[in-house]
C-alpha positions in Angstrom: -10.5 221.6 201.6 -9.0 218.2 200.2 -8.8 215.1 203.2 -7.8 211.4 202.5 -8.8 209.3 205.1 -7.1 206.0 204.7 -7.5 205.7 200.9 -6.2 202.8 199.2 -5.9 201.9 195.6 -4.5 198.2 194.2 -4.6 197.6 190.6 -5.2 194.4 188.9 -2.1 191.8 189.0 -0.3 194.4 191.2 1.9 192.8 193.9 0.9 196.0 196.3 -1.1 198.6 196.7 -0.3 201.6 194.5 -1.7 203.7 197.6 -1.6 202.0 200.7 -4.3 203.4 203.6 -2.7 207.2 202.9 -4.3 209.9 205.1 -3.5 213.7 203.9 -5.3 216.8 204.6 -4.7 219.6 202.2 -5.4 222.9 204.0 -7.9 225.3 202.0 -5.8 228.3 200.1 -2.3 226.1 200.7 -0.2 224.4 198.1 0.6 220.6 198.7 3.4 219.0 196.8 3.5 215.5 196.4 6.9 214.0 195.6 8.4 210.3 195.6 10.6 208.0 193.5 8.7 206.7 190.2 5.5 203.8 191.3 5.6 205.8 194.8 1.5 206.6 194.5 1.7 210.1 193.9 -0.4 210.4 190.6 -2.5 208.2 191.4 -3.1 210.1 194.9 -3.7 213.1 192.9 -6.4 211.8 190.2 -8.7 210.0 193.0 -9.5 213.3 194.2 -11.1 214.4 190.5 -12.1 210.3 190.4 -9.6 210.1 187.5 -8.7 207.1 189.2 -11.6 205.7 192.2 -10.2 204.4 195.3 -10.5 201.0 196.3 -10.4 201.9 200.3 -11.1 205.1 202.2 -12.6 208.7 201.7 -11.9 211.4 199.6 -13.2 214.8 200.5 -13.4 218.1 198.8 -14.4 220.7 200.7 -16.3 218.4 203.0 -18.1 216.2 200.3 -17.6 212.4 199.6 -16.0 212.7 196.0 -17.6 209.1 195.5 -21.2 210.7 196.4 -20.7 213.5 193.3 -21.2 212.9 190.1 -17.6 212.7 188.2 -18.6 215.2 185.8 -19.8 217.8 187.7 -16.9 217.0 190.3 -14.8 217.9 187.5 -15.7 221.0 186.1 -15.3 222.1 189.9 -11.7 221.4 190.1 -9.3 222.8 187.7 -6.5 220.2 186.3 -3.2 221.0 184.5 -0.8 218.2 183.9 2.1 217.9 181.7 2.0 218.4 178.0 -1.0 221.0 178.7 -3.7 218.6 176.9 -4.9 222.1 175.0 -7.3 221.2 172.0 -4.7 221.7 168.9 -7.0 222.8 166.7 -9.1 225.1 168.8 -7.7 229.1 169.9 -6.0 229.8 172.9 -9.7 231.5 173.4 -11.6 228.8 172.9 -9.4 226.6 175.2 -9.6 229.0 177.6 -13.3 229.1 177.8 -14.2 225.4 177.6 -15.4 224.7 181.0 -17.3 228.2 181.7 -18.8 227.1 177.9 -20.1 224.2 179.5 -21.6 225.7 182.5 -23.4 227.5 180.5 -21.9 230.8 180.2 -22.7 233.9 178.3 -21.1 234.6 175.3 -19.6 238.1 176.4 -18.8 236.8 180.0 -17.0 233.9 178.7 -15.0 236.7 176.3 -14.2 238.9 179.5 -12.6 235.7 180.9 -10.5 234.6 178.6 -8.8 238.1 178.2 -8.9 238.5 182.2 -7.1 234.9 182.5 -4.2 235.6 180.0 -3.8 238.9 181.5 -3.5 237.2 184.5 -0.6 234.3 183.1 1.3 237.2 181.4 -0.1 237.0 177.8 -1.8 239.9 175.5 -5.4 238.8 174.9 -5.2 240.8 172.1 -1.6 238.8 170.5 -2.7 235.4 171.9 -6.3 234.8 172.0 -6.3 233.8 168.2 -3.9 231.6 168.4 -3.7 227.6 168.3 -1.7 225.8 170.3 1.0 225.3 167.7 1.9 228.7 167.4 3.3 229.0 171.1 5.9 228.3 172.7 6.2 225.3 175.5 6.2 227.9 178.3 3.3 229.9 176.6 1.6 226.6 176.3 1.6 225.8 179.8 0.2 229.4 180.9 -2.7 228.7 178.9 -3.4 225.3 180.5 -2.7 227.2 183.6 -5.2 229.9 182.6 -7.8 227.2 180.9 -8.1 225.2 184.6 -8.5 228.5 186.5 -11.2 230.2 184.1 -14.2 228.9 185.7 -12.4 230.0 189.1 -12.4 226.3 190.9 -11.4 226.2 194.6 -9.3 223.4 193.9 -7.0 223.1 191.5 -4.7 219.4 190.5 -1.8 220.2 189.0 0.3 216.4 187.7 3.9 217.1 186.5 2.5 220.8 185.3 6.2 222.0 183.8 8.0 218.9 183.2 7.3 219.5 179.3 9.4 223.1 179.8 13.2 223.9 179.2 14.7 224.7 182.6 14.9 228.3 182.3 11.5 228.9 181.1 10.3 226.4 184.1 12.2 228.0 186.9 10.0 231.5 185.8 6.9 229.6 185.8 7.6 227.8 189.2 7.5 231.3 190.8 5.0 233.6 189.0 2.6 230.6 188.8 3.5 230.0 192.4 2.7 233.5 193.1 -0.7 234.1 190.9 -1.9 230.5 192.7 -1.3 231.8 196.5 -2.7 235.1 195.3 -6.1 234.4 194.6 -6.2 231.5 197.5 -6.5 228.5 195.5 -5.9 225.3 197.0 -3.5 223.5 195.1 -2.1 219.8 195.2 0.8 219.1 192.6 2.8 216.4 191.7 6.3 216.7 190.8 9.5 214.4 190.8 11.4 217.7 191.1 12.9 218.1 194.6 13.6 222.1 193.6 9.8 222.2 192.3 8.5 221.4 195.6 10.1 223.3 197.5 9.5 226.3 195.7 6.2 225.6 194.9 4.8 223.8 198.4 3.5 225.6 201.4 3.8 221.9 202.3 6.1 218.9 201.1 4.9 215.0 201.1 7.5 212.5 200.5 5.7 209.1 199.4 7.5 205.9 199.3 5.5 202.6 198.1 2.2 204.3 198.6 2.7 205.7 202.3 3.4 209.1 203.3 7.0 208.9 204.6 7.3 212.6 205.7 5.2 215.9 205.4 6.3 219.5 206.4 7.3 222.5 205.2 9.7 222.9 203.1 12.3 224.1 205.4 11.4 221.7 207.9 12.0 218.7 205.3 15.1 220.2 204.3 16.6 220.7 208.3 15.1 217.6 209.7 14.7 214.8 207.4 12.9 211.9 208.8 14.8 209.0 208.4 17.9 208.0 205.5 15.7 207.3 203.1 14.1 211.6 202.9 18.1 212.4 203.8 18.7 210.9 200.5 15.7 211.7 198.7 15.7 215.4 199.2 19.8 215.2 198.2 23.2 216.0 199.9 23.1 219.5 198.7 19.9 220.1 200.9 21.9 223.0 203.0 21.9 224.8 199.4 18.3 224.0 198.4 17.3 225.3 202.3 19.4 228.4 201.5 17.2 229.2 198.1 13.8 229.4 200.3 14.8 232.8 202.5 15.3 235.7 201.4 18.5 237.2 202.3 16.6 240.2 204.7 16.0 237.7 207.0 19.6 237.3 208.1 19.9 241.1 207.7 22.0 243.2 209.9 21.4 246.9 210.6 23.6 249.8 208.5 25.6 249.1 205.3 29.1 247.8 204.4 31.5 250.1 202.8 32.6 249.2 199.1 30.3 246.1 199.3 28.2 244.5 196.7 24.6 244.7 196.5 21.7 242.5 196.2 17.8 242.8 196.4 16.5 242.4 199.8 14.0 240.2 198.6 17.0 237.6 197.1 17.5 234.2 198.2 20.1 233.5 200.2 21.5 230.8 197.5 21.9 233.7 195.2 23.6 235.6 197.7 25.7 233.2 197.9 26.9 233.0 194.6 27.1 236.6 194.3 29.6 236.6 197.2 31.6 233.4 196.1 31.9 235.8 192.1 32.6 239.0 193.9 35.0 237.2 196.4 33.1 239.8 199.3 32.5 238.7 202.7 29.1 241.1 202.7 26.2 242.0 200.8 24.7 245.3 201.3 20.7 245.1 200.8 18.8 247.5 197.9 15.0 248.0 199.3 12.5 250.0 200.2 13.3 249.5 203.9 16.5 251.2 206.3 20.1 250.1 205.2 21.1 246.9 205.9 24.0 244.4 205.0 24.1 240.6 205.0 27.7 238.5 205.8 29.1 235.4 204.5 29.6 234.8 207.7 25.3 234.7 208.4 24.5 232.6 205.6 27.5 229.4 206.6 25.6 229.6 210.0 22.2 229.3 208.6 23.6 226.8 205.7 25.0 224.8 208.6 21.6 223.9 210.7 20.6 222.3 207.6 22.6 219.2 208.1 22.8 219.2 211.9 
C-alpha cells in the first residue's frame, strides 16, 4: 500500500541527507513503526508520503500511485494524519472537528452527523456527552481520541500517525497504545507511525524500522528486533532490558501447560508474560494458573526465564 523506492531528502545548508536513498514497503492493513535517535529521518519519512515534505530523490507510492503525480490536496484528504498535540480546531466542537474532511468532500449534512457519532463510538466517547464540546473541555487523552476519530472519519486506507501520544501522561498513553492499536488493526488500516518510544513500537508495530542518519538500520517484527538485534548500535537502541520488553509482546497462553496448579495464583490467559512475571515475583509463586474460556492450564516461572533467556542469546 505505501513503497519508498530509494527516496532521498537534503535540506538547504544540511551537511547530509535527512533521508538518504531509504527503500520501505508498508504492507496494506499492517502497522509500521518508525523509530530512531532524534535527526534520524523518521518524520520527515513519514510526511513525504502526504507530500508534507517532497522528496528530493526517489518514489513514493500509495497504493500504487506516484504521490508526486497527485495533487497534494486531494492526496491529503485520502490519508488520515494524527500527530502530537492533536492539531483539533479550538474553537470548533468535537463534531465539527470530527467532520471536517467528509465536509469537504462534499458530504451530506445527516451522513456527516451519522459519522461523527459512529467515530466517537468507535474511540470510546458518548456522541451524545462529547460531540458539543471544544477541544478545551477534554482531557489530553480524550483529545487525542478525537484526532484519532477526526483522521479516520472519511475512512482513508492510509493513515500517518507522527508522535500521536507523546502529548499524554503515561498511564492514559499505555490505554491508548492498545485500544488504538486494536480499533486500527480492526478495520485494516494501513498505518505508518512515528515514535521515539521503544515500548510504543513494539506494542503498536506489526513491523519495527530502526533509522539511523537517514538509512534503515534494521526492520522486523517486533520480536524479531527484540531476539536478534542487528548490529551494537539496535542492541543499544532497543535497551538492555530487551528480554523484558520481548516478554510484554506474548501472552502468557502461549507458554501454557496443560491442567492447573494447586493453591496457585491466577492470571488472564490473554496476559503478557511481563505481567506474569511481576505477578509471580509479588506472589513469590513459582506458577500461574490461567483464567479463560479455554481447558485448564498453568504457566511456570520456570517457562517464562527460558523464553526471557533467547532474548539476549
Amino acid at each position: 500500500m505505501i513503497r519508498l523506492e530509494g527516496v532521498g531528502k537534503r535540506f538547504p545548508g544540511a551537511e547530509r541527507p535527512a533521508v538518504d536513498a531509504l527503500d520501505l514497503v508498508v504492507a496494506e492493513g499492517s502497522v509500521c513503526a518508525l523509530i530512531g535517535p532524534s535527526g534520524c529521518g523518521k518524520s520527515t519519512t513519514l510526511r513525504m508520503v502526504n507530500r508534507l515534505v517532497e522528496p528530493d530523490a526517489g518514489r513514493v507510492l500509495v497504493a500504487g500511485t506516484d504521490v508526486m503525480r497527485t495533487d497534494p490536496v486531494a492526496l491529503r484528504r485520502r490519508i488520515g494524519y494524527v500527530l502530537q498535540g492533536v492539531g483539533l480546531f479550538p474553537h470548533r466542537s468535537v463534531a465539527d472537528n470530527i467532520g471536517t474532511v467528509p465536509g469537504l468532500l462534499g458530504w451530506t449534512r445527516a451522513r456527516i452527523a451519522d459519522r461523527v457519532d459512529a467515530m466517537l463510538d468507535l474511540v470510546g466517547l458518548d456522541p451524545v456527552q462529547y460531540r458539543a464540546r471544544r477541544p478545551h473541555e477534554l482531557s489530553g487523552g480524550q483529545r487525542q481520541r478525537v484526532g484519532v476519530a477526526r483522521a479516520l472519519a472519511a475512512d482513508p486506507p492510509v493513515l500517518l500517525m507522527d508522535e500521536p501520544f507523546g502529548a499524554v501522561d503515561p498511564v492514559a498513553r499505555d490505554r491508548l497504545q492498545a485500544e488504538i492499536g486494536a480499533i486500527l488493526r480492526r478495520l485494516g488500516k494501513t498505518v505508518l507511525i512515528v515514535t521515539h518510544d521503544i515500548d510504543e513500537a513494539m506494542r503498536m508495530g506489526d513491523r519495527v524500522v530502526l533509522m539511523r542518519d537517514g538509512r534503515i538500520v534494521q526492520a522486523d517484527p517486533p520480536e524479531r528486533l527484540l531476539a536478534a538485534p542487528a548490529d551494537p548500535f539496535v542492541a543499544s537502541f532497543v535497551g538492555q532490558d530487551r528480554a523484558l520488553r520481548r516478554l510484554a509482546l506474548i501472552a502468557a497462553e502461549r507458554l501454557a501447560s496443560p491442567g492447573p496448579l494447586p493453591d496457585a495464583p491466577a492470571i488472564a490467559a490473554g496476559a503478557s508474560l511481563r505481567e506474569a512475571l511481576a505477578l509471580l515475583l509479588a506472589t513469590g509463586a513459582d506458577g500461574l494458573n490461567l483464567t479463560g474460556d479455554g481447558p485448564a492450564a498453568h504457566l511456570t516461572l520456570a517457562a517464562i526465564r527460558a523464553e526471557a533467556a533467547r532474548a539476549v542469546t
